[in-house]
N, C-alpha and C positions, 0 to 999 in steps of 0.2 A: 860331369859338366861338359860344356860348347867342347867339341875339338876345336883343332888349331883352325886357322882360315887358308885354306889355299890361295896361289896365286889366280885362279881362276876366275874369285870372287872378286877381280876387279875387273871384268870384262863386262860390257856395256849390257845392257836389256832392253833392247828397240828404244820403245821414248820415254821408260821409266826414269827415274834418277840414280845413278849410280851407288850400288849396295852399298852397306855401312854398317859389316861385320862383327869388325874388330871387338865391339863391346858389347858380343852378344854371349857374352857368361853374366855378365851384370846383369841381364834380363831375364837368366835360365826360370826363376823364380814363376814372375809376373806370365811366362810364356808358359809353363807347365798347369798354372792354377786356370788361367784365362784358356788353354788350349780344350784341358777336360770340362769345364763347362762348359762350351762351344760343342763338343765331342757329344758329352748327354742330351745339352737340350734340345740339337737339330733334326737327328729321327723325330721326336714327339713335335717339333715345331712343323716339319716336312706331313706328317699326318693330319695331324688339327689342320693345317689351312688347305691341305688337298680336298679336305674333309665337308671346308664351308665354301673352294670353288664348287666344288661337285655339287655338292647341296645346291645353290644355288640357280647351275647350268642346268639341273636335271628339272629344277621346280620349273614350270610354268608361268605360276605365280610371282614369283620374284626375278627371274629374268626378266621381267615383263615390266621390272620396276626400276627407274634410273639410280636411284640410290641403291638399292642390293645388287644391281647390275656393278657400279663402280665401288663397291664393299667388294666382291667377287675379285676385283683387278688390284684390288690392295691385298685380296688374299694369293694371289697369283705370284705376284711381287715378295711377296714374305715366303711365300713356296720355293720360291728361285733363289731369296738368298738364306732358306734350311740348304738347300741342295747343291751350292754352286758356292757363294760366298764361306759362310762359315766352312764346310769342311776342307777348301782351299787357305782357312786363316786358319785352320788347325793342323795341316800340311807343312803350312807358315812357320809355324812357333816350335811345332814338333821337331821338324827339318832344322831350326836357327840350335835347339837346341842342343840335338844328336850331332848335327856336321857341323854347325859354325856358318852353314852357306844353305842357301835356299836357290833350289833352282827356277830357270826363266821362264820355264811356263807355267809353273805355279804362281810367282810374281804376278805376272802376266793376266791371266783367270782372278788370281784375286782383285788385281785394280783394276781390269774393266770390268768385275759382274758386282764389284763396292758400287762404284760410279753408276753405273746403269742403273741397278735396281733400289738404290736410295735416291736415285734423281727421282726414280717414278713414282718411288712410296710417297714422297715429298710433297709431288706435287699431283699423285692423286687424293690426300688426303684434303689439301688445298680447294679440287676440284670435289671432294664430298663436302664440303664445310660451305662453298660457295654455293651446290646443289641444295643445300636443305637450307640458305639462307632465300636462295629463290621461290621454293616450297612454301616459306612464312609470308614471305613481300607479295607476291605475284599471288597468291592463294588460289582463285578458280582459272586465270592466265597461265598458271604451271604447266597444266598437262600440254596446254596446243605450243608451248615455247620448250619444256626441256623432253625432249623423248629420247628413247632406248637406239633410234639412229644417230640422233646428236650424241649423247654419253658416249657411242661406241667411235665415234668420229675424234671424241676429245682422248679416248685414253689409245686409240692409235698414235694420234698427235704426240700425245706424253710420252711414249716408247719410242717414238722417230725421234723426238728431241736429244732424250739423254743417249740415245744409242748415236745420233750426229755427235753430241757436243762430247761426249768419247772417245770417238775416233778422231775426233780434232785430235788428240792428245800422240795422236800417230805422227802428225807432222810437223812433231817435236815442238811443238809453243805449248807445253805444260801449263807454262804462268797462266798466262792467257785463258786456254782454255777451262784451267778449272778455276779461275775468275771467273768466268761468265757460268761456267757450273754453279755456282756458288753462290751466284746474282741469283740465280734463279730458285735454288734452294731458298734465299729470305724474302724472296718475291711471295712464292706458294705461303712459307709462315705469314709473311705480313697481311696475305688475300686468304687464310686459313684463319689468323687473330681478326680481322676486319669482322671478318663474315658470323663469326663466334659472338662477336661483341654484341652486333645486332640482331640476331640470335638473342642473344639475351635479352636483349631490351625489349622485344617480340615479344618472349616470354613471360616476363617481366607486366604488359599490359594484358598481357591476356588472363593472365592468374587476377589482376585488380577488376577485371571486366567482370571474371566467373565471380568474386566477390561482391561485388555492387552487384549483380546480380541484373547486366546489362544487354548481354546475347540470350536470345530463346536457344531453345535445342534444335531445329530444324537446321540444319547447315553445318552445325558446328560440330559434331563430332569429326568430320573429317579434318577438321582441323585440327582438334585433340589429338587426333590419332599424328599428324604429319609435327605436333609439336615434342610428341614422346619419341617420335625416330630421331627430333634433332637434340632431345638430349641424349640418347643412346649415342648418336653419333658425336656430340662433344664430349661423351667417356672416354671414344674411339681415341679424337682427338688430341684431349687431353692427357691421355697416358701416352700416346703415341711421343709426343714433345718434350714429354718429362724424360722417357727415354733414350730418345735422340738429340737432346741441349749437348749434351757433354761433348760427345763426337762433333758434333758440328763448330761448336766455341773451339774444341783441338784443332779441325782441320783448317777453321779460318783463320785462328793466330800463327797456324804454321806456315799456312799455304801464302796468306795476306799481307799479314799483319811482321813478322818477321821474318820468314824465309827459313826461320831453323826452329829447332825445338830440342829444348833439355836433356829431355829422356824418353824414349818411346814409348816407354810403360804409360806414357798416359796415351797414346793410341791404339793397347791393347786393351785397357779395362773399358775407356769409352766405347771402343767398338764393343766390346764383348756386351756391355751395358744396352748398346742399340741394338746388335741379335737377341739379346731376349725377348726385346718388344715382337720380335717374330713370333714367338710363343704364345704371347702373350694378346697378341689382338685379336685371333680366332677366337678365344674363350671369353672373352669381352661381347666379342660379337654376338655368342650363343647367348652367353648370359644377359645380355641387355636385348636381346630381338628374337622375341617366341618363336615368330615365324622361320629362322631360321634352325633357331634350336628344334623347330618338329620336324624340319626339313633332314638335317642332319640323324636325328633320329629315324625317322621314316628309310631313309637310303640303308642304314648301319641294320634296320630288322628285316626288310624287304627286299637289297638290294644288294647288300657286299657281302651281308653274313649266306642270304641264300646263294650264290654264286660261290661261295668258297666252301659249303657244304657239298654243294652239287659237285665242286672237282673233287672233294673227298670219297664219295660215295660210288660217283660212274666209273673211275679205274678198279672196285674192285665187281662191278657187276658185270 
C-alpha cells in the first residue's frame, strides 16, 4: 500500500491546488487498474495517430484537403496526450501509490498538457463538424470560402487559445481561468451538436431527393462524395463525445458546480475513459476514410518499412 505522507506534501505547487494525500491508500485500487491501462494503451495510441498525421502530411492529396488537413491536428492532439499526458497520469497514480506524494513537476506536465490538449481536441473537432456542415450549405461557395490557409489560421488560433487560457492558471485565478476553459469546452460541443444536427437534416433531404428521383447525375456525385466525409466525420464525432461526457460532467461539477468532489476515483476512470478515445480515433479514421486508410498503408509498405530495412542492411555492408 501508499507510504506514509511526508511533511513535504504540504508544500505549495506554483498555481495548482494544494495536494490532498492523505487518502491516497483508499485509491491504491482505482490508481493501479486505471494506471496500467493508461501504461498499454499509449504506445499503440502514440503510433496509430503518428501514423495518420504522417499519412496525411506526406499525401498531397489530403493536405490539400481542409477536412483531412484538420483530421491531421486532431490526430496531432491525441499524439501529444499518448505522449505527454497519459504517461505523466500514470507517473501520477504510480508515484500516489509507491510514495503517498507526487511530485511538482509531474503535477505540473500533467495539468498543463490535460488542459492544452483537450482544449484543442475539443475544439478542433467543433471546428471539423462546423467544416463539413459548411461543405453541405455552401456546396459549390465551399472551395473559394474554406481553404487549406484558412484551416491552418484556425487550428493556430486553437493552440494559442488553450495554451493562453493555461497559463492564465499561472497567475493564480484557477477559478477563473478554467471557467472560461470550460466555457469554451461547451461552446466547441454546442457549435460541434449545432453543426451535426444540420448535417443531418442535409442528409436527411438528400437521401428523399435521390429517392424521388429528383437531381440528375451531372453535379452530384461530388456531393455524395462530401456527404459520406460528413458522416465519417460524425463517427469521428460521435465517439469522440461519448468518450469525453464523463470527464467533462466530473471536471464541471467539481471545478463549477461545487468546488469539491467525493472521491477522486471518479477523475481517474473518466480521464482514463477519455485517453482511450486517443486510441481509438486514428482507427475510426482509417476505418471510415479509404483515402486515408491507402495513405497509411502506402507510407508503412514504401516508406517506414523500407527505411528501416535499409538501416538494417547498410551496417552490415
Amino acid at each position: 500500500m501508499a507510504a506514509n505522507v511526508s511533511i513535504d506534501n504540504n508544500q505549495h505547487c506554483f498555481h495548482l491546488p494544494d495536494p490532498i494525500f492523505q487518502h491516497a491508500q483508499h485509491r491504491y485500487q482505482s490508481n493501479l487498474i486505471t494506471g496500467v491501462i493508461n501504461a498499454i494503451f499509449a504506445p499503440f495510441s502514440a503510433t496509430a495517430n503518428s501514423l495518420v498525421f504522417l499519412a496525411i502530411l506526406l499525401s498531397p492529396s489530403l493536405r490539400s484537403t481542409p477536412s483531412c488537413l484538420l483530421i491531421a491536428c486532431l490526430a496531432l492532439s491525441d499524439f501529444l496526450v499518448s505522449v505527454i499526458v497519459q504517461p505523466t497520469y500514470v507517473a501520477y497514480r504510480f508515484n500516489e501509490n509507491l510514495h503517498g506524494y507526487v511530485n511538482c513537476a509531474v503535477r505540473v506536465l500533467y495539468a498543463n498538457g490535460f488542459y492544452v490538449c483537450y482544449g484543442v481536441s475539443f475544439m478542433t473537432l467543433s471546428a471539423i463538424s462546423f467544416e463539413r456542415y459548411l461543405a453541405l450549405r455552401l456546396h459549390l461557395r465551399y472551395e473559394g470560402l474554406v481553404t487549406v490557409k484558412r484551416v491552418l489560421l484556425v487550428a493556430m488560433l486553437i493552440w494559442f487559445l488553450n495554451t493562453a487560457l493555461t497559463s492564465l492558471q499561472w497567475a493564480r485565478i484557477n477559478t477563473i481561468a478554467r471557467g472560461v476553459h470550460l466555457f469554451f469546452w461547451f461552446i466547441s460541443l454546442f457549435i460541434a451538436g449545432i453543426s451535426q444536427f444540420n448535417i443531418h437534416i442535409i442528409v436527411r433531404r438528400h437521401c428523399n431527393q435521390i429517392r424521388k428521383q429528383q437531381w440528375v447525375s451531372s453535379g452530384n456525385q461530388n456531393f455524395r462524395m462530401q456527404i459520406k466525409l460528413a458522416v465519417s466525420v460524425a463517427y469521428i464525432v460521435g465517439i469522440y463525445f461519448l468518450f469525453n461526457l464523463p470527464v467533462l460532467v466530473v471536471t464541471t461539477y467539481h471545478q463549477i458546480v461545487t468546488g469539491h468532489i467525493t472521491s477522486y476515483d471518479y477523475y481517474s476512470w473518466s480521464e482514463t475513459v477519455a485517453f482511450l478515445n486517443s486510441f481509438f480515433n486514428p482507427l475510426v479514421c482509417c476505418w471510415r476514410s479509404q483515402d486515408i486508410r491507402k495513405a497509411v498503408k502506402k507510407m508503412l509498405r514504401h516508406g517506414v518499412c523500407k527505411k528501416i530495412i535499409s538501416e538494417i542492411i547498410e551496417p552490415k555492408m
